[in-house]
C-alpha positions in Angstrom: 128.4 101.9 84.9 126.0 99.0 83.9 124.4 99.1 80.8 120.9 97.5 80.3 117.6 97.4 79.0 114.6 97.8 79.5 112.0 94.3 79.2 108.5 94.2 79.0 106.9 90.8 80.4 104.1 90.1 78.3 100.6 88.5 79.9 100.0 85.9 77.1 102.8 83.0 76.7 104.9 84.7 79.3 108.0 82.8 79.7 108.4 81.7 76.1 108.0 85.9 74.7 110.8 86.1 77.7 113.5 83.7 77.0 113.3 84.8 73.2 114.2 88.4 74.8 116.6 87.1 77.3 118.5 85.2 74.4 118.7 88.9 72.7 120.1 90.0 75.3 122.7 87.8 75.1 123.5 88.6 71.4 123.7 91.9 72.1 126.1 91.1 74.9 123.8 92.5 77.7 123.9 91.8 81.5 121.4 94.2 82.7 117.9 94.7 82.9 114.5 96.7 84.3 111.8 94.3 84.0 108.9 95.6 83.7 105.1 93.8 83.9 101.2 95.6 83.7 99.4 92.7 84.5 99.2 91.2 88.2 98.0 87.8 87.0 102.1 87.3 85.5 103.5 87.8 89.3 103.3 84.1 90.6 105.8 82.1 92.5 106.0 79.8 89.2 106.7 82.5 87.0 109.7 84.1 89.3 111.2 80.8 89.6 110.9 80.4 85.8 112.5 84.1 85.4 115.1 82.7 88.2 116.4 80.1 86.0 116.7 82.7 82.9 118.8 85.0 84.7 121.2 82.1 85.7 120.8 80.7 82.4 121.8 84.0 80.2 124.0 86.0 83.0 121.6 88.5 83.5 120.8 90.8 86.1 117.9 92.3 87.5 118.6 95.5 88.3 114.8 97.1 89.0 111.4 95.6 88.7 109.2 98.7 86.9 105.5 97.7 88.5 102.0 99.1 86.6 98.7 98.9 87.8 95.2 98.7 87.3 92.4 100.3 86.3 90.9 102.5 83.9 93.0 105.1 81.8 96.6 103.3 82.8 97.6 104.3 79.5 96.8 107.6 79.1 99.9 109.2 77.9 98.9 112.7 77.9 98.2 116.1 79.4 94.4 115.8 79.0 93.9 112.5 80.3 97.2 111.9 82.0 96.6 113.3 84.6 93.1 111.8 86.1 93.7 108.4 85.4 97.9 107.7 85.9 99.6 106.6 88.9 98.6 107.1 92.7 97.3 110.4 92.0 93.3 109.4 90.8 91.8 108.5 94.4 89.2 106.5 93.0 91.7 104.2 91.8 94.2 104.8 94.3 93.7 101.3 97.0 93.5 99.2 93.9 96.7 100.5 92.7 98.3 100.7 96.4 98.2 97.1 96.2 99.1 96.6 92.5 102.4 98.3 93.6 102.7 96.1 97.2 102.3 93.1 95.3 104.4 93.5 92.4 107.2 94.7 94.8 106.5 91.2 96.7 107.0 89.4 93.1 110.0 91.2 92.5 111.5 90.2 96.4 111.1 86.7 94.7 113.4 87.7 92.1 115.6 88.8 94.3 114.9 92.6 93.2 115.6 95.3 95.8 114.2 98.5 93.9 110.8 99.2 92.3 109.9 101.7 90.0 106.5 103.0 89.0 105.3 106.4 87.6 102.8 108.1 90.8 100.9 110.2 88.2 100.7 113.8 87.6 101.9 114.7 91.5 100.0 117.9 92.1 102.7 121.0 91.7 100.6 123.0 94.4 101.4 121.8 97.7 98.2 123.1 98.8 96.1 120.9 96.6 93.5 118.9 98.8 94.7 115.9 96.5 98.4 116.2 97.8 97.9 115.2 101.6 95.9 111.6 100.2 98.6 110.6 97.8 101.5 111.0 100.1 99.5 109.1 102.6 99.4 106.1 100.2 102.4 106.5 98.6 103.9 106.2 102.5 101.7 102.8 102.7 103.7 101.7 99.5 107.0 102.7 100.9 106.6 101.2 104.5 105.4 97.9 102.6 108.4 98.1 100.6 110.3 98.6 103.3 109.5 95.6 105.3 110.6 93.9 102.3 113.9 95.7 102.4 113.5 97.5 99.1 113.2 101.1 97.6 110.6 102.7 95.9 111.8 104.2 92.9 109.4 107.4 91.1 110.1 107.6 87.4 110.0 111.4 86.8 108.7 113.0 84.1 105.0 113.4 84.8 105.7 116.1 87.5 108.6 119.0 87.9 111.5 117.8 89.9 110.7 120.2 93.1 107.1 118.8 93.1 109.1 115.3 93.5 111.0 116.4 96.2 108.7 118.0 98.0 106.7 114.7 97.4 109.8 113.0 99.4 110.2 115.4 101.8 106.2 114.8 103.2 106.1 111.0 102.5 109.2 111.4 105.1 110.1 107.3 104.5 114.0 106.4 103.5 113.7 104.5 101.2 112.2 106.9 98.5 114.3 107.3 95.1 114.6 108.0 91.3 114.5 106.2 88.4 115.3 109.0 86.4 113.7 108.8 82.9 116.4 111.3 80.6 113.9 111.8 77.8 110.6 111.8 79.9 111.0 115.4 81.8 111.6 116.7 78.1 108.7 115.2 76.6 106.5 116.4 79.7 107.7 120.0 79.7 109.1 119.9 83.0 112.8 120.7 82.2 115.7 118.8 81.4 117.6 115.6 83.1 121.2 117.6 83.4 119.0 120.8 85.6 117.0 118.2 87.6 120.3 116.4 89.0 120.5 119.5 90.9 117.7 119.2 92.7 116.8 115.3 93.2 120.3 114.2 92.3 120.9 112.2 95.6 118.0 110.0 95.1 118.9 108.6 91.3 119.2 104.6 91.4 118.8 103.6 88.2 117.8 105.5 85.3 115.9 105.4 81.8 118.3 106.2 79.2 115.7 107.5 76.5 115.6 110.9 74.4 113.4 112.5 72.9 112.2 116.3 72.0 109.9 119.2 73.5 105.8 119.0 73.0 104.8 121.1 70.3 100.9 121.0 71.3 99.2 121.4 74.5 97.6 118.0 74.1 100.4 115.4 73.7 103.7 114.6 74.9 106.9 115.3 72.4 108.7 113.0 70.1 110.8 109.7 71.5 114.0 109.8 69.4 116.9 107.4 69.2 119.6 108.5 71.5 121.7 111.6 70.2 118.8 113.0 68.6 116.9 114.6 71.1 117.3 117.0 74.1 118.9 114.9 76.5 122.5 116.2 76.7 124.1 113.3 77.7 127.6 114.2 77.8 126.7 116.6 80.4 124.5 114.0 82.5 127.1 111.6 82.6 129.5 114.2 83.8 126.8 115.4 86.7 126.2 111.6 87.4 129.5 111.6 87.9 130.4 114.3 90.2 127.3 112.9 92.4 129.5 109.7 93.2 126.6 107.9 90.6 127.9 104.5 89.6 125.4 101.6 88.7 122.7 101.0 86.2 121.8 103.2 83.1 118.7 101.1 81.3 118.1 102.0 77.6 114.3 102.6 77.0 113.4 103.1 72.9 109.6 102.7 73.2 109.2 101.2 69.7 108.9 97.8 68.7 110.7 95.5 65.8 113.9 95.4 64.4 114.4 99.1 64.2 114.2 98.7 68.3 117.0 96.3 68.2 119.1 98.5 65.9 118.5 101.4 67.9 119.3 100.2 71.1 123.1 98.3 70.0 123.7 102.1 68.3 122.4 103.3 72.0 124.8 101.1 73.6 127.6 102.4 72.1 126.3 105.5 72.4 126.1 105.0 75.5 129.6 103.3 76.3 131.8 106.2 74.0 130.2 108.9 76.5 130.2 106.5 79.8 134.5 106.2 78.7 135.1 109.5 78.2 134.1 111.0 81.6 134.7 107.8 83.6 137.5 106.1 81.9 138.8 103.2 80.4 137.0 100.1 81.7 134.1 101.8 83.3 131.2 100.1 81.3 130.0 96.6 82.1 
């Protein structure tokens, strides 16, 4: 299993906010990680060749590109807002954010990046829902783009129940649909647990969002992030259902705080992380 992080490219003083990451990545003795970027003015063919030469120059991999979008409400972690302003899903915003996604995917073919990962919004859990029929018809636009490109398109769960996903797959009907499963994020949403879900959209998982956290107590906001271990996520178990699904490849740790504390937490998540990884897959099975 490869171990990484996750990296947020910044709009303002890009490339110099990015090396000084990079470089921790190095301390921390890091290889791996999901880069993630909001802002469509950072994916130009100087900046990829510029993020190029730091993957040489610090041994680092690229394992996903995690692609936002535009437009009002993009931050609206919630279940009041959430879900008419995230994602695909709003279809006032939708062609904007069609080709957010089909032009951060081309940035990350630059990089040499195969899958891409965005949340699609609050995907409606009634299949009957008049909105259902319009996102799967962009969401297939994504994909086929994607696809020309020869990369996957990778849903973060979370903001919708893993048979909604699935049944999401089943009508977009492309092949190159698949999971970045977020561990923390279908626990924070309400919408079960990442051990359950493996059983239902286990096939798809690429990569995954290595992230805890705990159950909403309101009926207004998500639940609590935690450090790894001290939420929900039963990792022991997910590691052992990774495993029996053949799963081999990238786990990226996601602590969604900034500061030292961030940096503490994710070397404790790393060996976290590794201690589990060892136990169910053996000696010398974490890169």
């Amino acid at each position: 299993m490869k171990i990484g992080v996750l990296i947020v490219v910044e709009p303002q003083n890009t490339i110099e906010k990015l090396e000084q990451k990079f470089q921790k990545l190095k301390e921390m003795d890091i290889h791996y990680c999901q880069l993630s970027s909001w802002e469509s003015c950072v994916w130009t063919d100087e900046n990829a060749d510029k993020i190029n030469e730091l993957c040489k120059k610090y041994g680092v991999t690229i394992s996903a590109f995690w692609c936002g979008w535009e437009g009002p409400g993009r931050m609206a972690w919630n279940f009041f807002d959430g879900p008419y302003a995230l994602g695909l899903v709003p279809p006032e915003y939708r062609t904007l954010r069609v080709q957010n996604l089909c032009d951060g995917a081309d940035f990350a073919k630059k990089l040499g990046v195969t899958d891409v990962a965005t949340h699609m919004g609050f995907i409606p859990e009634n299949p009957s829902d008049p909105n259902f029929p319009g996102l799967c018809i962009a969401i297939r636009h994504v994909a086929e783009h994607l696809k020309a490109n020869g990369q996957y398109l990778l849903f973060e769960s979370g903001q919708e129940t893993p048979i909604t996903m699935l049944r999401c797959f089943e009508r977009v009907g492309t092949d190159n649909l698949a999971v970045n499963l977020d561990t923390a994020n279908l626990i924070l949403y309400g919408k079960g647990n990442p051990v359950d879900a493996l059983d239902v959209i286990g096939k798809y998982v690429r990569n995954l969002h290595a992230k805890d956290g705990k159950f909403p107590t309101n009926g207004m906001n998500l639940g609590e992030e935690t450090r790894l271990g001290e939420g929900k996520a039963n990792f022991p178990a997910l590691i052992r259902g990774l495993k029996a699904l053949g799963y081999d490849s990238h786990i990226t740790i996601e602590r969604e705080i900034d500061g030292d504390e961030q940096i503490r937490d994710i070397i404790d998540g790393k060996k976290f992380l590794t201690d589990i990884i060892t136990e169910v897959y053996g000696e010398g099975s974490v890169e």
